[in-house]
Short mmCIF file of the C-alpha atoms (twelve columns), coordinates in Angstrom:
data_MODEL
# 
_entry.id   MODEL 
# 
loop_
_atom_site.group_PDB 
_atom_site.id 
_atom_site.type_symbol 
_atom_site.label_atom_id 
_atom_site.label_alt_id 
_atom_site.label_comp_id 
_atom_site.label_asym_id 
_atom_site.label_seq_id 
_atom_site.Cartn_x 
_atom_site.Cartn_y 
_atom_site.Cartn_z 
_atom_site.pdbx_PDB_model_num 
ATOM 1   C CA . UNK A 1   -39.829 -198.501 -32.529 1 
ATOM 2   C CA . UNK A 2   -42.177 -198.393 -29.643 1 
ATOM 3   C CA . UNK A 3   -43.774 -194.922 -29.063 1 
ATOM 4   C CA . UNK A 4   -44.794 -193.578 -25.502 1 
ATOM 5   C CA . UNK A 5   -48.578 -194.678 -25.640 1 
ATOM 6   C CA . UNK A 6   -47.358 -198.150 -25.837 1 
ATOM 7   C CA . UNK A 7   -46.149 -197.695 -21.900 1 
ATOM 8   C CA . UNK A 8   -49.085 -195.561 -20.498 1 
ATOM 9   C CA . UNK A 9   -52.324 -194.775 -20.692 1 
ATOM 10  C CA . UNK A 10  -53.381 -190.902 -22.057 1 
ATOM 11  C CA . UNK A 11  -56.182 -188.731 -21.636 1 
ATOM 12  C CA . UNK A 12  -58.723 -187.481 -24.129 1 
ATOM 13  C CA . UNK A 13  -60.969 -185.018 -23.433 1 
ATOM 14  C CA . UNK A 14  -64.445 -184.324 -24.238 1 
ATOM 15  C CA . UNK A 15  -67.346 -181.614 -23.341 1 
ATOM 16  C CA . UNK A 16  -68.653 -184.193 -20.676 1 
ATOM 17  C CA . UNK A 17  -65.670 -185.508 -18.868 1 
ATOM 18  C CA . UNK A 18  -62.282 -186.480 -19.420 1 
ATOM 19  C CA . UNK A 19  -61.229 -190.292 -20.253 1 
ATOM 20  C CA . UNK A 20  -57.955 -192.482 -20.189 1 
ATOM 21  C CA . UNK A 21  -57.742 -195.050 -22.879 1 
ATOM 22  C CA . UNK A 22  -55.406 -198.008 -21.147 1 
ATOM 23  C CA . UNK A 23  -53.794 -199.350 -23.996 1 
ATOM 24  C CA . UNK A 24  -52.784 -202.269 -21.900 1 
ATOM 25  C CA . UNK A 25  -56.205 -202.866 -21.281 1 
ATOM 26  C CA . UNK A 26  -57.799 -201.890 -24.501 1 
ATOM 27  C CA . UNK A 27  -60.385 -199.992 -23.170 1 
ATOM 28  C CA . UNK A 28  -61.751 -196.478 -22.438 1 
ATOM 29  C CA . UNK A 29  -61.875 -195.622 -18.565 1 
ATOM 30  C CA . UNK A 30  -64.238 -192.808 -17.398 1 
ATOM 31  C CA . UNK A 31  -62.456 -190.422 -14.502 1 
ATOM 32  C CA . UNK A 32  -64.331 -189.751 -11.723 1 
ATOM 33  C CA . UNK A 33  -62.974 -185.874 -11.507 1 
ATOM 34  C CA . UNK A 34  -64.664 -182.838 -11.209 1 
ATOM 35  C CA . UNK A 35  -62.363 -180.394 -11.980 1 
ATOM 36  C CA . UNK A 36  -63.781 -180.828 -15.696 1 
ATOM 37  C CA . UNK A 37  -67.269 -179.704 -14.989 1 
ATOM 38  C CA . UNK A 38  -70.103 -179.587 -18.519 1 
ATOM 39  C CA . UNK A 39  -71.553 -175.832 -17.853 1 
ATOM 40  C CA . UNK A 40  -74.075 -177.387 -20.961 1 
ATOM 41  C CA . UNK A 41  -77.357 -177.880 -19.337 1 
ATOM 42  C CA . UNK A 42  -78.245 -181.323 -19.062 1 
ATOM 43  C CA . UNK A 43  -75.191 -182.432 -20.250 1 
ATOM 44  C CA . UNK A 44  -73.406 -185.610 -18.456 1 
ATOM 45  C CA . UNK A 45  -72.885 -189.345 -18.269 1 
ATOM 46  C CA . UNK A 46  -74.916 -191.660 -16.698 1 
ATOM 47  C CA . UNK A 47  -72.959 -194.582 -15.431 1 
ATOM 48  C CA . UNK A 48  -73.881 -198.172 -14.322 1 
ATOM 49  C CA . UNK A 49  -75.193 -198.711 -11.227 1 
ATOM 50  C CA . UNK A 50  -74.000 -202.241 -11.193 1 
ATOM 51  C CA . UNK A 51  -71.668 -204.454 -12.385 1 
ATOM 52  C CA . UNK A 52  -73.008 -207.753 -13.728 1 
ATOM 53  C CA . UNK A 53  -70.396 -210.855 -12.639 1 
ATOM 54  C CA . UNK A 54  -69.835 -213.253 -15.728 1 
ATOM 55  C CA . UNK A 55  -71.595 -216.766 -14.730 1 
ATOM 56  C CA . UNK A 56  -69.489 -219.174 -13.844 1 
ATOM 57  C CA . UNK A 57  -68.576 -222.488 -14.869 1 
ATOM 58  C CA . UNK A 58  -67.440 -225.611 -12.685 1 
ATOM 59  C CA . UNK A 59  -64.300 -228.126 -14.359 1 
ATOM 60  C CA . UNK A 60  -65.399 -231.611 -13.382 1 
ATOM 61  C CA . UNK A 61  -62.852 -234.862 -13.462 1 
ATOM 62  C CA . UNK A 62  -64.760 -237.842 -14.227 1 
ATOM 63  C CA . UNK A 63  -63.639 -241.203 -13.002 1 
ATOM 64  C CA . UNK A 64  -62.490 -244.046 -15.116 1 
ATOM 65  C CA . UNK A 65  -61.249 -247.701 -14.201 1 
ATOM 66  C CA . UNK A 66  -57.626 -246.896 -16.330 1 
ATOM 67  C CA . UNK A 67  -56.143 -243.810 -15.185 1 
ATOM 68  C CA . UNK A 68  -53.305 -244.109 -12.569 1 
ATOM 69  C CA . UNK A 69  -54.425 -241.958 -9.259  1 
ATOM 70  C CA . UNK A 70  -51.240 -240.571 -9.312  1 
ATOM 71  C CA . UNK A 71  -51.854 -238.544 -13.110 1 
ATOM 72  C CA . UNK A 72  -54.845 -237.270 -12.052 1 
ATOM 73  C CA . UNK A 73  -53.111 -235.589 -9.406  1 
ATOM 74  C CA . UNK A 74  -50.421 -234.089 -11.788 1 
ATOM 75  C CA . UNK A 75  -53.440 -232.719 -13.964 1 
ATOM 76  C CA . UNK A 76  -54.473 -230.823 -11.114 1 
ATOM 77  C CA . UNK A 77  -51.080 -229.820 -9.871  1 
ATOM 78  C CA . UNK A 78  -50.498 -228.960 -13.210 1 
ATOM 79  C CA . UNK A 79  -53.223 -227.273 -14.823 1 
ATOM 80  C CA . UNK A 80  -55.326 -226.087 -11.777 1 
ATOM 81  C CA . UNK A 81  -52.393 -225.231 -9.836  1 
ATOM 82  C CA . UNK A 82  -53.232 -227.091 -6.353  1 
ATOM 83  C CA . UNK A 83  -51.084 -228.275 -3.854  1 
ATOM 84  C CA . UNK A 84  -50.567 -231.926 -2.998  1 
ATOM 85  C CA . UNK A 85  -53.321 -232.241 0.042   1 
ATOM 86  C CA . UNK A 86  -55.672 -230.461 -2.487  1 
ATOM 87  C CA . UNK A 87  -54.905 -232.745 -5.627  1 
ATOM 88  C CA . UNK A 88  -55.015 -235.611 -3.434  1 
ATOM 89  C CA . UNK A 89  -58.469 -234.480 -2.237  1 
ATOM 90  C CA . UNK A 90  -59.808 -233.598 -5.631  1 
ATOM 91  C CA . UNK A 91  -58.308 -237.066 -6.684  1 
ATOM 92  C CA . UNK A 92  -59.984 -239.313 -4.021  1 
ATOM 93  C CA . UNK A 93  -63.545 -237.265 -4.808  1 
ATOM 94  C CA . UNK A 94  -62.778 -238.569 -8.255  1 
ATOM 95  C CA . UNK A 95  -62.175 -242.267 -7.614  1 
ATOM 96  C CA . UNK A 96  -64.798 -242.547 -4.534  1 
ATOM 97  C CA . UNK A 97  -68.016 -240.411 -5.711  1 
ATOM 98  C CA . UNK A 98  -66.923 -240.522 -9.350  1 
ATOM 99  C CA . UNK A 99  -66.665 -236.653 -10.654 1 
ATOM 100 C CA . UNK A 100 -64.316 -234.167 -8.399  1 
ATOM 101 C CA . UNK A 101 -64.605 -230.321 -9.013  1 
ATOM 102 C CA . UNK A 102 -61.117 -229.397 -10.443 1 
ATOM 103 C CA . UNK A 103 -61.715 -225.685 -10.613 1 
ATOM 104 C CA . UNK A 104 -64.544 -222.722 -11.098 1 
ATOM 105 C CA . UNK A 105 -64.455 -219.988 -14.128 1 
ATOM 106 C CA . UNK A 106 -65.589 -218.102 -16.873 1 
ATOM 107 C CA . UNK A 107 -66.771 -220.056 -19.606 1 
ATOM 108 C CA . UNK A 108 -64.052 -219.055 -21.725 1 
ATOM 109 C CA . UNK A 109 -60.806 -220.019 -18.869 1 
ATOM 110 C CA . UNK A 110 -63.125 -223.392 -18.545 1 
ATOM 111 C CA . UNK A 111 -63.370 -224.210 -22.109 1 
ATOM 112 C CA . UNK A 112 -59.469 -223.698 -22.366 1 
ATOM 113 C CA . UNK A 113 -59.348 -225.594 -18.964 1 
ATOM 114 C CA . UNK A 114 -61.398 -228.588 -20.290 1 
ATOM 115 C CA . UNK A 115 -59.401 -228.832 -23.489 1 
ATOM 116 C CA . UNK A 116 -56.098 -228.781 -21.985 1 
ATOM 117 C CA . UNK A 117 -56.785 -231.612 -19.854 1 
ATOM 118 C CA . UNK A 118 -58.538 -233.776 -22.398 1 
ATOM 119 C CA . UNK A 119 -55.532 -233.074 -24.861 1 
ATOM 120 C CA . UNK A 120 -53.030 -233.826 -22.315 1 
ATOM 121 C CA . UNK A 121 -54.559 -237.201 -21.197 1 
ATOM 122 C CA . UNK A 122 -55.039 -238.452 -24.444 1 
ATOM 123 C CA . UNK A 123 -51.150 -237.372 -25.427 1 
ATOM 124 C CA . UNK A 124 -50.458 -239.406 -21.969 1 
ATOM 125 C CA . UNK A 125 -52.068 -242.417 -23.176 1 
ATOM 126 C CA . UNK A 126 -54.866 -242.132 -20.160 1 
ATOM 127 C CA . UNK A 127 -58.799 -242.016 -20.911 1 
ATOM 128 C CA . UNK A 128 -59.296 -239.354 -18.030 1 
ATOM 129 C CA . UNK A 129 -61.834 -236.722 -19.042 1 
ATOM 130 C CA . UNK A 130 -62.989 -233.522 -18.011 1 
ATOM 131 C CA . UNK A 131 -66.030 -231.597 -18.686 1 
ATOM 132 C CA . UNK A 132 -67.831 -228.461 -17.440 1 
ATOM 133 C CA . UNK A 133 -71.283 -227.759 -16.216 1 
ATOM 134 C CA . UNK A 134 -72.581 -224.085 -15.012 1 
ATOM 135 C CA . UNK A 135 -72.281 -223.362 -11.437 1 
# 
């Protein structure tokens, strides 16, 4: 049985302000309204002044003599969604200058990124590899 809080987010209100919780999202949102001013001297809440961006993290294919040019362009079709004149791109960095940039994240989409990759080459029978290093 699903109840209605499942669909859309609700508001709770408090002395300072009045919030949403997004259940989707997990998290409390803070409205920017005033028609729910604090008469309480003093009273308020101070919010960020700036967002901090999560540091990023670059996927890297290295080169290897065994691996057919042709996989390494279905791992990056596949798994980094590019189109072919991208792939091939990424594909030639790989072979010519030895490491191509497959892709930038968070650490945690790279991580997943890097393993997917590895796994997937090895189940192919190919010694491709893939590793990531901060931007």
């Amino acid at each position: 049985m699903k109840n209605h809080f499942d669909q859309s987010p609700f508001q709770l209100m408090t002395t300072a302000s009045v919030f949403t919780y997004d259940v989707r999202m997990g998290r409390l949102i803070l409205n920017q309204d005033d028609s729910y001013p604090d008469t309480r001297e003093g009273a308020g809440v101070e919010l960020a002044s700036r967002v901090e961006h999560p540091k990023m993290y670059r996927v890297m294919l290295l080169n290897d003599d065994f691996t057919p040019m042709n996989f390494v362009t279905l791992v990056l079709r596949r798994f980094f969604n590019k189109n072919e004149e991208e792939a091939n791109q990424i594909m030639l960095d790989v072979h010519k200058k030895g490491s191509g940039t497959a892709g930038v994240f968070t650490l945690e989409m790279a991580e997943m990124k890097v393993m997917q990759v590895n796994q997937f080459a090895r189940m192919s029978q190919h010694p491709l590899k893939s590793v990531l290093e901060p931007e």
